[in-house]
C-alpha positions in Angstrom: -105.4 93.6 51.1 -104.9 93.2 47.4 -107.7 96.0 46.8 -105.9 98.4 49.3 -102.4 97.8 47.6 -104.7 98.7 44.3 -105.5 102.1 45.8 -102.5 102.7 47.0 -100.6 102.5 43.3 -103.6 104.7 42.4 -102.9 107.5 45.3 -98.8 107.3 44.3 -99.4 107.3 40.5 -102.2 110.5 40.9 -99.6 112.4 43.5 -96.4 111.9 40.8 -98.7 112.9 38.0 -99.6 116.3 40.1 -95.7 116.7 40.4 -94.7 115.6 36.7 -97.5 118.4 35.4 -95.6 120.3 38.4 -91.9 119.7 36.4 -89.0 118.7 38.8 -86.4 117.9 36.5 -82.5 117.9 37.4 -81.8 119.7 34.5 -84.1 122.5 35.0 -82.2 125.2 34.3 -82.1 124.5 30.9 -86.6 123.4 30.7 -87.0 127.3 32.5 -90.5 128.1 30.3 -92.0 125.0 31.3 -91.7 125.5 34.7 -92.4 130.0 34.5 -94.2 131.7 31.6 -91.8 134.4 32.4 -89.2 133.1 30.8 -90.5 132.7 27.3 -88.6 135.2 25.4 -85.6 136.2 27.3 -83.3 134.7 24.7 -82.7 136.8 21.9 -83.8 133.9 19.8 -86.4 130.9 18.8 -85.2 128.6 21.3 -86.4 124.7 21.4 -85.7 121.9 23.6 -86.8 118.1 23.8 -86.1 116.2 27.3 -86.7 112.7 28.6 -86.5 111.4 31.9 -86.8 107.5 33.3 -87.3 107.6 37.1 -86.4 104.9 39.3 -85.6 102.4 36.3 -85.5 99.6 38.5 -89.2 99.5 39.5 -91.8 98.2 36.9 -93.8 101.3 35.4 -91.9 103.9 37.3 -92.0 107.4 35.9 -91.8 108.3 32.2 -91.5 111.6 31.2 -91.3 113.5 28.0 -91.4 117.5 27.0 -91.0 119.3 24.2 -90.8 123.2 24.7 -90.3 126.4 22.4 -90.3 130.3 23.3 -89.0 133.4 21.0 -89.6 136.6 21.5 -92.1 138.4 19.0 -92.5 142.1 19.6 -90.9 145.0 21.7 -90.5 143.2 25.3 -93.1 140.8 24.3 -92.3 137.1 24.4 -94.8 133.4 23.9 -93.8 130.0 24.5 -94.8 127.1 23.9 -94.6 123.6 26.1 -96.2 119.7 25.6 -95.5 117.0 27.7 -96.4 113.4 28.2 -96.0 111.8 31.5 -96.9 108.0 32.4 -97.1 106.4 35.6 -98.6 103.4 36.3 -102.3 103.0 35.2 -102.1 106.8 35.0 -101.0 108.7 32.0 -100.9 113.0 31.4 -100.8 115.1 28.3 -100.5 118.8 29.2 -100.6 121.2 26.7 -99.8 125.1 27.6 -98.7 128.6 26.3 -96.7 131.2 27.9 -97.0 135.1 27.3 -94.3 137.4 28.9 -93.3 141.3 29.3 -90.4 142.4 30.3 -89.6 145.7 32.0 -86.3 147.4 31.5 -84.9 148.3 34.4 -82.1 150.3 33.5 -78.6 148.6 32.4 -78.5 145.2 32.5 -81.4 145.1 34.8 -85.0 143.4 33.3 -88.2 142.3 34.9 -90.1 139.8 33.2 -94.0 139.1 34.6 -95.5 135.8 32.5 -98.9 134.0 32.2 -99.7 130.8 31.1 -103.0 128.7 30.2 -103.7 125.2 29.0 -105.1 121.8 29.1 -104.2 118.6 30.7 -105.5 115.2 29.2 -105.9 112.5 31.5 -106.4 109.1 31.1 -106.6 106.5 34.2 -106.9 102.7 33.5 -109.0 101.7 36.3 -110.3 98.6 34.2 -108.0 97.6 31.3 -104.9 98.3 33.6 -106.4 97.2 37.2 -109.7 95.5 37.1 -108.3 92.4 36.2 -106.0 92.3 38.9 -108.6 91.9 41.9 -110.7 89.3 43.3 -113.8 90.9 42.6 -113.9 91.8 39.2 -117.0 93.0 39.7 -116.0 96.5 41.6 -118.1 99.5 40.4 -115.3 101.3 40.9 -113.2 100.1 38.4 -115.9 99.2 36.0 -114.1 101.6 33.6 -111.5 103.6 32.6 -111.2 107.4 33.4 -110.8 110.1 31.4 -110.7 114.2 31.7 -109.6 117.0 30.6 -108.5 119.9 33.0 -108.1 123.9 32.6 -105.4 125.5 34.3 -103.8 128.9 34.8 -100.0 129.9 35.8 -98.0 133.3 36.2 -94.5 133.4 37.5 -91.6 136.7 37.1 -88.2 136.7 36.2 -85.8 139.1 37.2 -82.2 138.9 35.6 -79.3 140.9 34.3 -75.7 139.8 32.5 -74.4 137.2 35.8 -77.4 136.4 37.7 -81.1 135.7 37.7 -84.0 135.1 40.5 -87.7 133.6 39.4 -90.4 132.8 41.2 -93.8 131.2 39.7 -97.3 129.0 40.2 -97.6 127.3 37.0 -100.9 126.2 38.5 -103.1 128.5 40.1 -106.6 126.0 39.9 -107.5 123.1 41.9 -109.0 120.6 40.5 -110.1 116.6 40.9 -108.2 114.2 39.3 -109.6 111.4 40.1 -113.1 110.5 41.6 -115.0 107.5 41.9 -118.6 107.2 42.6 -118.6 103.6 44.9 -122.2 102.6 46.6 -124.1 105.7 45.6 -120.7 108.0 47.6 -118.4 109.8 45.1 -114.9 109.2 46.8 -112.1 111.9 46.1 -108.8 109.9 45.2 -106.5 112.4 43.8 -106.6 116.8 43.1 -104.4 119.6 41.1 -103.0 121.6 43.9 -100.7 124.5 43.7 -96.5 124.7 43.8 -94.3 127.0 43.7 -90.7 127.0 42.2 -88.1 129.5 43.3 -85.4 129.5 41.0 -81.7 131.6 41.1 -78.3 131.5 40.0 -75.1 133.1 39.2 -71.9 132.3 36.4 -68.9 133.5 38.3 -66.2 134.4 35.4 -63.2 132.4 36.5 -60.8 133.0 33.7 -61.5 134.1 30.3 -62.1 130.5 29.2 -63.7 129.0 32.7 -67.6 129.9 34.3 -68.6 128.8 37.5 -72.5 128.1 37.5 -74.1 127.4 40.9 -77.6 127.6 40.6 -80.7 126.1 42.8 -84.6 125.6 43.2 -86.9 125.6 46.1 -90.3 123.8 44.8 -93.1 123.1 47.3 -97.4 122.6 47.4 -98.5 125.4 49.4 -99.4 122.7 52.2 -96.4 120.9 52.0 -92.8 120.1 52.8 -90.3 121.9 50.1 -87.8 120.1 48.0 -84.3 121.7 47.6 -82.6 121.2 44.6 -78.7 122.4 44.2 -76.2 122.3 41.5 -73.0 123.3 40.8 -71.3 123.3 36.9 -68.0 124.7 35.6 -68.2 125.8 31.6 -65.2 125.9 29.6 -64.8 127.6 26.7 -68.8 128.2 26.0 -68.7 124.3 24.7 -68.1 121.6 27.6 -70.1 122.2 30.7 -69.8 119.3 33.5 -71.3 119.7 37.5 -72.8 117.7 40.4 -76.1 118.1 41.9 -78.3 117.7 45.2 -82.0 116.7 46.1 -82.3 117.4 49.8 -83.1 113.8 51.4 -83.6 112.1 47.8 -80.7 111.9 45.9 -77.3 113.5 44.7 -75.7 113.2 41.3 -74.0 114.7 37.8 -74.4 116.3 35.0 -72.9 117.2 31.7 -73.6 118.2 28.3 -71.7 119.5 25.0 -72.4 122.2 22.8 -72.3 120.2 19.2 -72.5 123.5 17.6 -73.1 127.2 18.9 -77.0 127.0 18.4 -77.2 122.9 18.9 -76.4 121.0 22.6 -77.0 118.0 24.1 -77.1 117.3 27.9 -76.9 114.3 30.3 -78.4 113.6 34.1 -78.1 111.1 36.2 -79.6 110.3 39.6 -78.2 107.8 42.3 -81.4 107.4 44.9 -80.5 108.3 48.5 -84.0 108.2 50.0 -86.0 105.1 51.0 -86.5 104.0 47.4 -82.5 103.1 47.2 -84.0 99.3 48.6 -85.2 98.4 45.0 -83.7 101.2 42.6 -80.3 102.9 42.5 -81.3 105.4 39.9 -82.9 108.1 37.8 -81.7 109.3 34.3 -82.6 112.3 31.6 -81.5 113.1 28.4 -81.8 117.1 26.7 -81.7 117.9 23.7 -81.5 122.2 22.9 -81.6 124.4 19.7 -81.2 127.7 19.2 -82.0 129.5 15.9 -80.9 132.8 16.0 -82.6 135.9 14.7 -80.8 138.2 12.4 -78.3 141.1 14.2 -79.4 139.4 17.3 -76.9 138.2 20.0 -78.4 135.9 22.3 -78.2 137.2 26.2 -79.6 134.2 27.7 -79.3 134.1 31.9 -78.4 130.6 31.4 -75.8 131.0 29.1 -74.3 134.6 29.7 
């Protein structure tokens, strides 16, 4: 029973790992390039951000997750990007490590088309003995004789279509199957965990309330090809281009809020927190992250960011 209960942390920690690599943040309209390549350079500037995020904090190594992202643009509608992030669960720990190209097509007006690549590596570590092995009756398993450790190539493209008040995206930031965990047991090489493909369908719109008040609804649709989607929702009010509050939704998993503070025009800070709604709300009421964003702007540029306006 014990070793089933093993496999089954393994199986959870490998599918949250493919999500984490797979970013479902609640403040994802702010961590855009890490999610689509398309994105990288649609601000008029270098743009960085740093985000954390505890999952589930009531539940002993529950996810951790940590990105650092950058994107400028660099040439006539020609943008890169940048994004790193750590995520641990469990035995199971991830680096990835990817860059982002973009070109955007003027479309007339206000009216651009970016279409975005990306490439990179994901690191991989799984402590099948120093985190496991000496949790079972029989220590003497083949199976977790060792600890497991790969690296993986992937690809991504997404587009990004925006003007002044609204944008819609849609990308695969991984196009490539592959195994991410397989254990050879009695001569038989058994298939615990693989990469598989999501989407993320991104849109929103800043309604101009008054000339000090936005309205900022804004959602995303993310799914495995071969799987049931997750909706994401939010709604935020920004006054006076400094303090921007909101709620937001995860259909059938949890509902919360959101706020952050612009500490200067090119530096802000962000808060999100999560109260649990789904089955998990037994042992742990919530899920917080933190963001940190900077700007530095170009010279005789004026940032036109979608998520700003």
């Amino acid at each position: 029973m014990k070793r089933l209960l093993i496999t089954a942390l393994i199986l959870a920690s490998l599918a949250d790992a493919n999500a984490q690599q797979d970013p479902h943040y609640t403040q994802y309209m702010y961590n855009m390039n890490v999610i689509n390549p398309a994105y990288a350079g649609s601000k008029e500037n270098l743009s960085f951000g740093l985000l954390y995020r505890k999952q589930w904090v009531d539940i002993q190594d529950s996810p951790e997750t940590f990105t650092f992202s950058g994107h400028s643009p660099v040439g006539r509608n020609v943008g890169l990007g940048l994004s790193l992030s750590t995520d641990k669960i469990g035995p199971v720990e991830e680096t990835n490590a990817y860059g982002d190209f973009s070109y955007t097509l003027n479309l007339g007006g206000e009216h651009r088309l970016a279409l975005g690549l990306k490439a990179g590596l994901t690191f991989q570590n799984i402590g099948l003995f120093s985190d496991i092995n000496g949790s079972l009756s029989d220590q003497t398993d083949e199976a977790f004789s060792e600890n497991s450790s790969n690296t993986y190539f992937n690809v991504g493209a997404g587009f990004f279509y925006y003007t002044d008040n609204y944008y819609v995206a849609l990308s695969v930031p991984n196009m490539l199957k592959s195994k991410h965990l397989s254990i050879r047991e009695s001569g038989e090489e058994r298939l615990y965990g693989e990469e598989t493909q999501h989407y993320f369908l991104t849109a929103g719109y800043v309604f101009q309330l008054s000339e000090s008040v936005k309205f900022k609804p804004s959602a995303m649709l993310k799914s495995a090809f071969q799987a049931p989607a997750s909706l994401d929702a939010s709604a935020n009010f920004l006054f006076n281009e400094k303090f921007e509050i909101g709620a937001t939704y995860r259909l059938d998993d949890s509902f919360g809020a959101m706020v952050n503070y612009a500490i200067t025009p090119n530096l802000r800070i962000g808060y999100a927190y999560d109260h649990i709604v789904s089955d998990l709300d037994v042992t742990t009421p919530s899920s917080h992250e933190v963001i940190l964003l900077f700007d530095l702007n170009f010279p005789k540029k004026v940032s036109r960011s979608p998520r700003y306006f």
